[in-house]
VEXDREN-2710 file (C-alpha; in Angstrom, 1 decimal):
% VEXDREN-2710
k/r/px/py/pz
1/UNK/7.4/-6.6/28.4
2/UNK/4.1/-4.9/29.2
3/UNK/1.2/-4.7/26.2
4/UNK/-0.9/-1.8/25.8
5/UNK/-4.7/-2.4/25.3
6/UNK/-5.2/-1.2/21.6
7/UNK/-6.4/-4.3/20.0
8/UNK/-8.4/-3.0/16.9
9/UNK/-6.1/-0.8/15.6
10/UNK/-4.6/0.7/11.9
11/UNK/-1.6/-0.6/10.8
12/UNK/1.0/2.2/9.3
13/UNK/4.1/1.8/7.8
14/UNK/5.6/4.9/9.4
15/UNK/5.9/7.0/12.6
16/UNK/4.1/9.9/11.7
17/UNK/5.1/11.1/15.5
18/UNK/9.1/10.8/15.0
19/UNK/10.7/13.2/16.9
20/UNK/13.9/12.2/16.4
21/UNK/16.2/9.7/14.5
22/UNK/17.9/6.7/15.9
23/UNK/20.6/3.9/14.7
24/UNK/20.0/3.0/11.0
25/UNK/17.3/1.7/9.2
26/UNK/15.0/3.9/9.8
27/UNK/13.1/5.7/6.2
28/UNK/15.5/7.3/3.3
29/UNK/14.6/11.4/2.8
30/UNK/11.2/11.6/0.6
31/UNK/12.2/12.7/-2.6
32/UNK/11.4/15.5/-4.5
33/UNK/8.0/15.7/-6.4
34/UNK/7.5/18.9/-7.7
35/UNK/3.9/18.2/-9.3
36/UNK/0.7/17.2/-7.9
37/UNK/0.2/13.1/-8.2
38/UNK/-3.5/11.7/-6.8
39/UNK/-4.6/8.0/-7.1
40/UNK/-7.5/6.1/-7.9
41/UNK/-8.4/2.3/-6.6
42/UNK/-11.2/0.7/-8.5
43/UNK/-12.6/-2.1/-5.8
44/UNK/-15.4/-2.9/-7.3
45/UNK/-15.0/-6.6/-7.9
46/UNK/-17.1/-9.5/-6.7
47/UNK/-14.4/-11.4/-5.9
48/UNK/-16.0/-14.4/-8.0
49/UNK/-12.4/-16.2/-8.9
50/UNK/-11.9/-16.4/-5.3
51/UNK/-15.2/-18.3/-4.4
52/UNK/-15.5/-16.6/-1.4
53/UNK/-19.0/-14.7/-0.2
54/UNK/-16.1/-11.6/0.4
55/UNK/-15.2/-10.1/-2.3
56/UNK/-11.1/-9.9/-1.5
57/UNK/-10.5/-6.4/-1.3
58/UNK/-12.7/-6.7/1.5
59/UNK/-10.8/-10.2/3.2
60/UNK/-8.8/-9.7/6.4
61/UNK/-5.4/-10.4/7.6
62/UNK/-4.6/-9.4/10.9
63/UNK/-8.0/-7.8/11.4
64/UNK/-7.3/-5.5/8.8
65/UNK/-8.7/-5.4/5.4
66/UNK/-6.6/-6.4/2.3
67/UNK/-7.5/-2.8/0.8
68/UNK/-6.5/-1.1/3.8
69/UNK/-3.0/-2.3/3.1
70/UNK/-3.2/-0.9/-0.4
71/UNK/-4.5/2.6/0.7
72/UNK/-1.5/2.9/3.2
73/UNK/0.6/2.0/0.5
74/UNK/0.3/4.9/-1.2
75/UNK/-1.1/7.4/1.9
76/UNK/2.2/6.9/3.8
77/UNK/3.8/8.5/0.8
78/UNK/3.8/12.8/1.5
79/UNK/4.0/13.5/-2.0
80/UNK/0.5/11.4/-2.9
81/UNK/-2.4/14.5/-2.3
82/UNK/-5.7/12.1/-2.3
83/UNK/-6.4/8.4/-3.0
84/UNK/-9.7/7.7/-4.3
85/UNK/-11.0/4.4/-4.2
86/UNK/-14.0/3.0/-6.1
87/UNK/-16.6/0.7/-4.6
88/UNK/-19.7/-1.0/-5.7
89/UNK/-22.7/0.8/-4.2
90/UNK/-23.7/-1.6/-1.7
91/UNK/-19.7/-1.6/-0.6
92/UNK/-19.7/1.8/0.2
93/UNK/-20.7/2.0/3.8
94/UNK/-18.5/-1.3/4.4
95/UNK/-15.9/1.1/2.8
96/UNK/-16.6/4.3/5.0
97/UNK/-16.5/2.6/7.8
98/UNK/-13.0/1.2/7.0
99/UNK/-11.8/4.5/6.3
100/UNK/-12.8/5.9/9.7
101/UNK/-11.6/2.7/11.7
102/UNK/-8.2/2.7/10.0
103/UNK/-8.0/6.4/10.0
104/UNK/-7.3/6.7/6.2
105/UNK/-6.9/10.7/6.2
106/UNK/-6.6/11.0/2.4
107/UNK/-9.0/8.6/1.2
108/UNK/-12.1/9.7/-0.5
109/UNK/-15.1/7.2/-1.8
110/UNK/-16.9/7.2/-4.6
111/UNK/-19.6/4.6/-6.2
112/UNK/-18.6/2.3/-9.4
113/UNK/-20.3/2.2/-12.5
114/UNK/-20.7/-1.3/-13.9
115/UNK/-17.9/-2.2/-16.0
116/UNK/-14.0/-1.7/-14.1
117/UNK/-13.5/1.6/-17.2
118/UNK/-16.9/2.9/-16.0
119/UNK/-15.7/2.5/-12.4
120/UNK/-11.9/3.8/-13.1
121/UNK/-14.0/7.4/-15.0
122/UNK/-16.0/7.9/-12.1
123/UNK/-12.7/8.1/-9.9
124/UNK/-11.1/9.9/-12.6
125/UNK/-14.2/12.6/-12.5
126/UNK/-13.8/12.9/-8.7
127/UNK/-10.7/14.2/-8.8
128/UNK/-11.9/17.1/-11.4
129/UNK/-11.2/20.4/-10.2
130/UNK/-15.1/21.0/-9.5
131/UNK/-15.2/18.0/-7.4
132/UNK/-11.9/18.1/-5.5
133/UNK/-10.9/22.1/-5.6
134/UNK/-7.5/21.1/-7.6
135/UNK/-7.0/18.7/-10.5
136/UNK/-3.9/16.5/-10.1
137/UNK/-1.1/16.8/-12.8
138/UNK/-0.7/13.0/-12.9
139/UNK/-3.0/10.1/-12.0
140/UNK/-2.0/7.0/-11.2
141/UNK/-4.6/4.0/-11.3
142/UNK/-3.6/0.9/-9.2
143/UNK/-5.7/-2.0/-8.4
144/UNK/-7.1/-2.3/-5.0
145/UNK/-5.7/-6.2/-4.6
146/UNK/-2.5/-5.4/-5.4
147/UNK/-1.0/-3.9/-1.8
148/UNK/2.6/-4.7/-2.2
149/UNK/3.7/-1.6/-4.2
150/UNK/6.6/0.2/-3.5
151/UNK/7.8/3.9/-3.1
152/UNK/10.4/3.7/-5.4
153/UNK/8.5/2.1/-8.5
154/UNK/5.2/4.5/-7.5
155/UNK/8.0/7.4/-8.2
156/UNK/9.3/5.3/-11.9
157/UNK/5.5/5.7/-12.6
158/UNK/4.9/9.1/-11.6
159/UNK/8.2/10.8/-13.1
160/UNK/7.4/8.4/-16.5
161/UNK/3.7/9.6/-16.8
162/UNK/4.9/13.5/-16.3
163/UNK/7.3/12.8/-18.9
164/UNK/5.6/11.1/-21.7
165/UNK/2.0/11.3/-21.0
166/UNK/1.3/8.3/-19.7
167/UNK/3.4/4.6/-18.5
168/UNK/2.7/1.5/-16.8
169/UNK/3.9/-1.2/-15.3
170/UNK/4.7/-4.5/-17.3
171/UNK/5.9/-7.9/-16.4
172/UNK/7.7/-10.8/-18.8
173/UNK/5.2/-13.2/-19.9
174/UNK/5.5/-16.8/-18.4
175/UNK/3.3/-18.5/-21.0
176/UNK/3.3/-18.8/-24.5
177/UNK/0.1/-17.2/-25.9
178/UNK/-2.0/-19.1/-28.5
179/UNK/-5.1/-18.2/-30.3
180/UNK/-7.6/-21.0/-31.1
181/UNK/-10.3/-21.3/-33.8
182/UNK/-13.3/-21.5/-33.4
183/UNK/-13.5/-25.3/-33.3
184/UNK/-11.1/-25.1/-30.7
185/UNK/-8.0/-25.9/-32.5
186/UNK/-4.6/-24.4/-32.3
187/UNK/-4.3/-21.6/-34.7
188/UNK/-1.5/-19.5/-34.5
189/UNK/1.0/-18.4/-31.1
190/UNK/2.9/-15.6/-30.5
191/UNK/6.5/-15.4/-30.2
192/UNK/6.7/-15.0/-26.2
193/UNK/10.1/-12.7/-26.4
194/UNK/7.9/-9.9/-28.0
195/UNK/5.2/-9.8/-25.5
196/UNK/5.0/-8.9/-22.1
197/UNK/2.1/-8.7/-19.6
198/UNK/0.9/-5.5/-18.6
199/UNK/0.7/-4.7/-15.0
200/UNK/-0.8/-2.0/-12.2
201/UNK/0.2/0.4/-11.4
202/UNK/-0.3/3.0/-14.8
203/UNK/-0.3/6.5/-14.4
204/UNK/-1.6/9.2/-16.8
205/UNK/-1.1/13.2/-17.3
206/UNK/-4.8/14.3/-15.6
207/UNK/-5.8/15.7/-19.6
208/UNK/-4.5/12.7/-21.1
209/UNK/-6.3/10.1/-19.0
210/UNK/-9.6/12.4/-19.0
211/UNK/-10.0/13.2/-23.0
212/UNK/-9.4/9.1/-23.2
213/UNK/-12.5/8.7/-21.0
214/UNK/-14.4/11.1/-22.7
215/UNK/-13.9/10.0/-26.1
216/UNK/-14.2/6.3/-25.5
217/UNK/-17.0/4.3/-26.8
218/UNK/-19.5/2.0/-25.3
219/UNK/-17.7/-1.1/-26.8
220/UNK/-14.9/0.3/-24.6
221/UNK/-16.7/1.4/-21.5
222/UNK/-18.2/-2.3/-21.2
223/UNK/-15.3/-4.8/-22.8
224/UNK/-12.0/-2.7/-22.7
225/UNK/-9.4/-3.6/-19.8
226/UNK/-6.2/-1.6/-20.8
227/UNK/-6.1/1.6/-20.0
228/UNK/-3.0/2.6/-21.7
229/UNK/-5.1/1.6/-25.1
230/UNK/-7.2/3.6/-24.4
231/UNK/-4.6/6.5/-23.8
232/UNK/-3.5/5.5/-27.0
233/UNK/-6.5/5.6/-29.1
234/UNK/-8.2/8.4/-27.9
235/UNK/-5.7/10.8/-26.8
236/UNK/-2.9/9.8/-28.8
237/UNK/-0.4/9.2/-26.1
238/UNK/2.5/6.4/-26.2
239/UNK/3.1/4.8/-22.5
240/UNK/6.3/4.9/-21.5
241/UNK/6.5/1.1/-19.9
242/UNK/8.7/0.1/-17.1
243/UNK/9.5/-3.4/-15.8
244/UNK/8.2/-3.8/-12.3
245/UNK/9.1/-6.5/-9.1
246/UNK/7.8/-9.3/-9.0
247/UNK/5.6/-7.8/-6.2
248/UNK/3.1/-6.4/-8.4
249/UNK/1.2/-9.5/-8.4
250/UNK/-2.4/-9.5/-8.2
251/UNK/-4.6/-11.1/-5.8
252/UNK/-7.2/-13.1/-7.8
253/UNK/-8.0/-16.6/-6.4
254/UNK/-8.3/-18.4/-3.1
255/UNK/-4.5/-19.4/-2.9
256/UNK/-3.2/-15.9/-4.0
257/UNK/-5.2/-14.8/-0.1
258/UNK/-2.5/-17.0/1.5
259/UNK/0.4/-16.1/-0.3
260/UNK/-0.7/-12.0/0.6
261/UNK/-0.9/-13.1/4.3
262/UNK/2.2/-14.8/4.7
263/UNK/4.1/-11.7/3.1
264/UNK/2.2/-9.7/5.8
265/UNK/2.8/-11.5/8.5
266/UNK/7.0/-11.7/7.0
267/UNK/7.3/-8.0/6.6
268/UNK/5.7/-7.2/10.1
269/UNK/8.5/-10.1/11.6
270/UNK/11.4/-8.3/10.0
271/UNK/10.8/-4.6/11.5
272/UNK/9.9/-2.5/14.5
273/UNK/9.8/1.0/15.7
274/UNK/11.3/1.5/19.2
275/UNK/10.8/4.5/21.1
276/UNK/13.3/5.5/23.6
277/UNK/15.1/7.7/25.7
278/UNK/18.0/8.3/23.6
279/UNK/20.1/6.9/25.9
280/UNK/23.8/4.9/25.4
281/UNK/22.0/1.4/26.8
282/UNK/18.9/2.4/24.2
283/UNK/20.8/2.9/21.4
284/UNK/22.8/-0.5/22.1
285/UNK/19.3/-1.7/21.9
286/UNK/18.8/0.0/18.7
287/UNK/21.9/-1.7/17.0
288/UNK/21.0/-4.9/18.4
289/UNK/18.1/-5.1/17.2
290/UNK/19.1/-4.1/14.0
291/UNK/21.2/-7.2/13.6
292/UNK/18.6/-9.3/14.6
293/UNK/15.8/-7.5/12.6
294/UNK/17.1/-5.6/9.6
295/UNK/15.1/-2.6/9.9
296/UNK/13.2/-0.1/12.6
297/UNK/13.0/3.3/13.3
298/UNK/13.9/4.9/16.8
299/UNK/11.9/7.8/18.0
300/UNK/14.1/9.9/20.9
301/UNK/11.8/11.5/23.7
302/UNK/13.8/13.9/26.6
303/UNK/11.6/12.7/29.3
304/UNK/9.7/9.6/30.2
305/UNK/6.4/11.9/30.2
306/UNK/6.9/12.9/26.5
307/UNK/7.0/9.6/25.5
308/UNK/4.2/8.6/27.6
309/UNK/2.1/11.6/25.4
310/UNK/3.5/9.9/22.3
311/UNK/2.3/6.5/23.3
312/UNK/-1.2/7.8/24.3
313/UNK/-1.1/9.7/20.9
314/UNK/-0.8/6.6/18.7
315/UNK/-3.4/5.0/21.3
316/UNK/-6.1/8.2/21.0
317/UNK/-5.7/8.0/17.2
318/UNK/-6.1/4.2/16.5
319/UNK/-2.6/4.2/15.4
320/UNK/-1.2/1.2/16.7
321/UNK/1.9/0.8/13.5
322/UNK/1.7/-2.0/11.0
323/UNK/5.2/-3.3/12.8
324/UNK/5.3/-3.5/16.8
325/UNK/6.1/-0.1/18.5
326/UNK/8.7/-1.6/21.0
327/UNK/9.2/1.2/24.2
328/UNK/12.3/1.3/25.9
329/UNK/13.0/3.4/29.1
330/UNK/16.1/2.7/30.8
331/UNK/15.9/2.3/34.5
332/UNK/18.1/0.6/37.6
333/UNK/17.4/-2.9/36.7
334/UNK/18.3/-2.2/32.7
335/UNK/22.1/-3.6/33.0
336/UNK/24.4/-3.9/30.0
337/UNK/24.7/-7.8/29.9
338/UNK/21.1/-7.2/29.6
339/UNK/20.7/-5.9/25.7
340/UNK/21.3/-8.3/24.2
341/UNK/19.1/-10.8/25.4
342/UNK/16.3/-7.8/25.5
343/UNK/17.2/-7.7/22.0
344/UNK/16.1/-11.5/20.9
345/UNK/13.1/-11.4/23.3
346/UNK/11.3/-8.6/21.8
347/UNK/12.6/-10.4/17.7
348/UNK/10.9/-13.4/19.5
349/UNK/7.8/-11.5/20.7
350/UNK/7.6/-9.9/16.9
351/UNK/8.2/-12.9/14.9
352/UNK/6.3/-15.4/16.4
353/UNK/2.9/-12.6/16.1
354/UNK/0.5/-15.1/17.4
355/UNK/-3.1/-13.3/18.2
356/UNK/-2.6/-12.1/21.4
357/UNK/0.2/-9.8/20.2
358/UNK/-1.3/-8.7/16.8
359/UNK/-1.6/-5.3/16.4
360/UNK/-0.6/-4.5/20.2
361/UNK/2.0/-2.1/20.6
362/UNK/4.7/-3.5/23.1
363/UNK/6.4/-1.7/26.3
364/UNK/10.1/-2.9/27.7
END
C-alpha cells in the first residue's frame, strides 16, 4: 500500500465526493427537514476542571482539535444551514484559524460575553436575520466538549423543538441528590426516580429562545445554567424532553480527555471509505472488508484518471476523511486468492493507526 503525503489534514465523516455507491454500509438517505435548523457552540470555557494551560475544546487528538470534532458533527449533516460557535476573545484567532485549516464551510465565530447565557445570546443574536440574512426556525444549542452526537438524536431534538417550542436532552441521574445546611449537615434528599439530569443538546423555536434572552435578568445572565428555565420563565414554553445515549457525555476533567480519545481512535478503526473501479475483484474487496470492518462507503470511478482527480480533490481541499480513504485499482497482479488477505492488511493498517498513518489517506 502506498500513502499519500497529506499529513495535516481535516477529518470528515463523509465523502462529500461520492460518485457512486458500493456494497453496504455506506450512509442511510438524509431525511426530510422541511424547516430551517442553525446551531450554536458556546466554547468559551477555561478549561479550569481539566488543570490543563488548554482549555479542552482546544486539546488535540490526532492533530485535530476536540471542537473540530463537534463542528463536523453537526456540518456533515445537509439539513444544519450554519453552526456558530462562541469563543472567548482572545480564542478567536486560535478559532479562525481552525476553521480555515479544517475547512469548516458553515462555521461562523463570534466573541463570548462573560457568563456561558451571555456567551449562548451573543450566538443566538448572530444568527438574527440582520446579522445572518435568514433567521433559523429552530436553534439548537450544544456544548462544544460534547463531540459524540448523533444524527438521529440531533433530528429527536429538532422535530421536538418545532413541535413544542423547545426540548432537550436528559439523562437518568446516578446519584442521589442531597441538600445540606448551612453547617454542613444533611438536610433533606430527593427521591432519585423523579429526577433526571439535563443534558446538551436543547433546541429552541428561534422566537422562543430569543424573547427568553431578552427578557432575562442579570441574576440570570451571570448565575443561570439551564436554558430550558429560562424558555420556561420568560417565554412560557414547556420542553419537550427526550432521553439521550449515553454518548452525550461531557468532557470536563483530565480523565474524560482520554476516554474522548480512545472513542476516536475506536470509531476511526471500525470504518473506511474505499474508492474503486467498480469492478467484480473491488467489490469482493468491498464485502470483505465489510466483514472485517463493519462499515465504509465505496465511491465507483470509470477510469483510473477520474479517480486520480478525486484523490487530488480531497488532497487540494485538506480533506483527508476522519476514517482512511482506502484506493483500489485492479490491475494484473490483483488475483482472487488475493482479497482476502488485502482485506485484513488494510483492517491492520487502520486499526493499529500508529502516527505515521494518522490522517494519511491510503492507496492499494
Amino acid at each position: 500500500m502506498k500513502q499519500s503525503n497529506d499529513t495535516d489534514s481535516s477529518g470528515e465523516p463523509g465523502c462529500s465526493s461520492r460518485r457512486g455507491g458500493g456494497g453496504g454500509g455506506g450512509h442511510e438517505a438524509t431525511p426530510a427537514v422541511r424547516f430551517t435548523v442553525s446551531v450554536v457552540l458556546p466554547a468559551g470555557g477555561t478549561g479550569e476542571r481539566t488543570g490543563l494551560p488548554t482549555p479542552k475544546q482546544f486539546c488535540t487528538f490526532l492533530n485535530r482539535p476536540l471542537i473540530s470534532y463537534t463542528v463536523q458533527a453537526f456540518e456533515r449533516l445537509s439539513w444544519i444551514q450554519h453552526v456558530v460557535v462562541v469563543v472567548a476573545e482572545e480564542s478567536t484567532a486560535l478559532m479562525m484559524d481552525i476553521v480555515q485549516r479544517f475547512q469548516h464551510t458553515k462555521v461562523r465565530v463570534v466573541p463570548g460575553g462573560a457568563t456561558r447565557h451571555r456567551s449562548i445570546f451573543n450566538g443566538v443574536r448572530a444568527l438574527d436575520a440582520g446579522q445572518s440574512g435568514t433567521t433559523p426556525d429552530v436553534v439548537i444549542v450544544h456544548d462544544a466538549v460534547r463531540p459524540f452526537v448523533e444524527e438521529d438524536f440531533l433530528l429527536e431534538i429538532a422535530m421536538a423543538a418545532k413541535e413544542n417550542g423547545a426540548s432537550g436532552a436528559i439523562r437518568p441521574l446516578v446519584s442521589t441528590v442531597i441538600a445540606t445546611s448551612s453547617e454542613g449537615f444533611l438536610d433533606h434528599s430527593l427521591e432519585r426516580g423523579k429526577y433526571r439530569a439535563s443534558e446538551m443538546p436543547q433546541g429552541f423555536l428561534y422566537p422562543v429562545i430569543y424573547q427568553a434572552y431578552q427578557k432575562c435578568s442579570e441574576f440570570d445572565f451571570d448565575f443561570g445554567t439551564e436554558c430550558l428555565h429560562l424558555a420556561l420563565q420568560h417565554a412560557g414554553t414547556k420542553a419537550k424532553l427526550i432521553e439521550g445515549p449515553p454518548t452525550l457525555w461531557k468532557v470536563t476533567y483530565k480523565r474524560d480527555l482520554a476516554a474522548a480519545e480512545s472513542i476516536i481512535k475506536e470509531r476511526l478503526c471500525g470504518s473506511a471509505c474505499v474508492i474503486s473501479d467498480g469492478s467484480k475483484r473491488s467489490r469482493e474487496l468491498g464485502r470483505c472488508l465489510q466483514r472485517v470492518m463493519g462499515s465504509f462507503d465505496m465511491v465507483n470511478g470509470s477510469c483510473l484518471s477520474e479517480v486520480e482527480e478525486t484523490i487530488r480533490a480531497l488532497e487540494a481541499a485538506n480533506r483527508a476523511l476522519l476514517y482512511p480513504v482506502v484506493v483500489v485499482w485492479e490491475d494484473a497482479g490483483f488475483s482472487d486468492g488475493s482479497v482476502q488477505r488485502l482485506a485484513e492488511l488494510t483492517h491492520t493498517l487502520i486499526h493499529d493507526r500508529n502516527a505515521v498513518l494518522a490522517g494519511q489517506m491510503l492507496q492499494a
